[in-house]
C-alpha positions as MATLAB code, in Angstrom:
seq = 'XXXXXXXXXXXXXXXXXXXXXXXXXXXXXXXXXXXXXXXXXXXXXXXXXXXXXXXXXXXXXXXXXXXXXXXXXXXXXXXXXXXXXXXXXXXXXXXXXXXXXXXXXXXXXXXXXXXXXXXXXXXXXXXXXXXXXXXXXXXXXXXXXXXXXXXXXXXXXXX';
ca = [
       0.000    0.000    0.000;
       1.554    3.136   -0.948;
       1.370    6.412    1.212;
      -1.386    7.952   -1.110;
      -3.444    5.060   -0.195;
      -3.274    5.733    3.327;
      -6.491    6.930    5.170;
      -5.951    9.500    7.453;
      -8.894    9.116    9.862;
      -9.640   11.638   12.524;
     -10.022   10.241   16.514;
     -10.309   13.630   18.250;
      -9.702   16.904   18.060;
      -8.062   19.068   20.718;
     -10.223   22.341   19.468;
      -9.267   24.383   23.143;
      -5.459   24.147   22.369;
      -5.817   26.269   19.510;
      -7.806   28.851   21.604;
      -5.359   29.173   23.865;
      -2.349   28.602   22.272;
      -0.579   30.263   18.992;
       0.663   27.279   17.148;
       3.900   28.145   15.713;
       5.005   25.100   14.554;
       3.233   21.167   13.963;
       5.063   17.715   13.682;
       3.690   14.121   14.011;
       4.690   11.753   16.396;
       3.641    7.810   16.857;
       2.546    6.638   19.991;
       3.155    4.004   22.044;
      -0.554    2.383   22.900;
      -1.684   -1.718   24.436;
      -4.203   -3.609   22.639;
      -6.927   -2.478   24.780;
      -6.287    1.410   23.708;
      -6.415    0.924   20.517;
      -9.873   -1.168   20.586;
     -11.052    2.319   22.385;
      -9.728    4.530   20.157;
     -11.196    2.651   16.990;
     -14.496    3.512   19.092;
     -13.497    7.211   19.428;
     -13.064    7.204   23.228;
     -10.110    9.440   23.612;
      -9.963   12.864   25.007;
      -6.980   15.428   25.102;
      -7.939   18.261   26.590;
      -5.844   18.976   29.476;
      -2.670   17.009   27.566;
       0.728   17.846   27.247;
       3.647   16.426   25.879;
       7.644   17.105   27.469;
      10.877   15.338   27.384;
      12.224   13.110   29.976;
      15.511   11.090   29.532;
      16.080   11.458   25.928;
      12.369   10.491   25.496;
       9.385   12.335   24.492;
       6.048   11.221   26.353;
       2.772   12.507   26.261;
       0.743   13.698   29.757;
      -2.859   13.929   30.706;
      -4.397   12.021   27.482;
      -7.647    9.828   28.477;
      -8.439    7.117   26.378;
     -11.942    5.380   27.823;
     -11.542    2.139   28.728;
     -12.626   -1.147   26.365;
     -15.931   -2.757   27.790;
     -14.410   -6.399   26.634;
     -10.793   -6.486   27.840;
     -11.998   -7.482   31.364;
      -9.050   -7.169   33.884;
      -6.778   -6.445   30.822;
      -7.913   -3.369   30.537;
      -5.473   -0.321   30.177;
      -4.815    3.096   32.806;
      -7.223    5.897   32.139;
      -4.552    8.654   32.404;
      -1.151    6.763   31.994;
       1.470    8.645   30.454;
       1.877    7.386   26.423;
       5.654    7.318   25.321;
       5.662    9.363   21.665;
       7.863    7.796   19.143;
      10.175   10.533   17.244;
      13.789   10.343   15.677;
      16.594   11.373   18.292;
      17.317   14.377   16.009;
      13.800   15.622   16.494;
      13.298   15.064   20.312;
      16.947   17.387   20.469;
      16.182   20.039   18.863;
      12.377   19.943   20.639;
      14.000   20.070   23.844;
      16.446   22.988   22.517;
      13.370   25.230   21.486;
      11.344   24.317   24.628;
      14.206   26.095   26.719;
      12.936   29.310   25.290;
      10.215   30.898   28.515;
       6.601   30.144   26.971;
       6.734   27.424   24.836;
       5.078   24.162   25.520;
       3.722   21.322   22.963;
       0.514   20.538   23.055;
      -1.537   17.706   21.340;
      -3.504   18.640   18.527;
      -5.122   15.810   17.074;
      -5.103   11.984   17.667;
      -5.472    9.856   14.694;
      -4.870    6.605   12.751;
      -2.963    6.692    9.558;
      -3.595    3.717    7.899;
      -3.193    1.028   10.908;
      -1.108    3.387   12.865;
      -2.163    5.503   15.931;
      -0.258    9.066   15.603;
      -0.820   12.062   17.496;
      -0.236   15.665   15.668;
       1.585   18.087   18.470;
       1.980   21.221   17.875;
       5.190   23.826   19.729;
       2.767   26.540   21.262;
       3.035   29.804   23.030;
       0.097   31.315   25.321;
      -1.927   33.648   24.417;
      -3.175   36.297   26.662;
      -6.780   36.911   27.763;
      -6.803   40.122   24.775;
      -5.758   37.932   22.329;
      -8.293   35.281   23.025;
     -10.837   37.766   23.308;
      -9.712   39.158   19.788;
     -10.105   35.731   18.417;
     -13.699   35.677   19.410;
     -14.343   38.414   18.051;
     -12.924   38.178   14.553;
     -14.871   34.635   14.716;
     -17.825   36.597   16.002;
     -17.379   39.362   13.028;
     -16.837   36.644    9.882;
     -19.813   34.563   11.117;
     -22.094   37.631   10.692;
     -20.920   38.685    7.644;
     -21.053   34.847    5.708;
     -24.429   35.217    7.466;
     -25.604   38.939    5.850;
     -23.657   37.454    2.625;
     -26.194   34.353    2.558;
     -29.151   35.958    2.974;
     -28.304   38.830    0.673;
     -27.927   35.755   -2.098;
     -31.247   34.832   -0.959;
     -33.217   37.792   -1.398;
     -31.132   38.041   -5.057;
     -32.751   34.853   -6.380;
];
């Protein structure tokens, strides 16, 4: 199967990261998951809301990620909130941990999903926004949703 083939399908979304975060840069990382996790997240039982991901002995790991358990796997079943080793080339985890030295950086998880039979997670290097910036956000959002909205009904009245 070649990498065109490859479905990229969608788990969840972690929409509040980019609310409070300005993404400046994304990379994709495997993750490390048991049979029982992966049976959940074919069911779409993940969350990462409140997740981060740092560095710890040369390894990158991934904190604060939920994934429900599996009704069937009995007293196999996996940790709710276990911390998820992320699988990325040496040269990548270095210069990771170089740019998270700079004051206000972080990486967050963006997106869990499958690509092809693979679980990956999309992480993004973030910086915090203030409470004006958020509040800008909204309101551009705010602004752009009213205007598509005038814009429709304009078209409407047209026809």
């Amino acid at each position: 199967m070649s990498d065109r083939e490859r479905k990229r399908i969608s788990i969840c979304k972690n929409r509040k990261a980019r609310h409070d975060y300005h993404i400046e840069d994304t990379f994709d990382a495997g993750i490390v998951l048991s049979g029982s996790e992966v049976k959940s997240l074919r069911e779409g039982r993940a969350e990462l809301r409140d997740a981060y991901a740092h560095v710890r002995n040369g390894e990158m790991w991934l904190v604060g990620a939920r994934i429900s358990e599996y009704a069937q796997a009995n007293r196999q079943n996996h940790e709710l909130d276990r911390e998820r080793k992320l699988l990325l080339r040496r040269g990548e985890i270095d210069k990771l941990e170089g740019k998270l030295k700079a004051p206000g950086l972080t990486i967050v998880p963006l997106e869990l999903y499958f690509d092809g039979s693979w679980a990956k997670v999309q992480l993004g290097l973030a910086r915090g926004k203030k409470t004006f910036d958020k509040r800008h956000a909204i309101a551009e959002r705010d602004a752009d949703r009213q205007l598509r909205s005038a814009l429709k009904h304009r078209q409407r009245r047209m026809e």
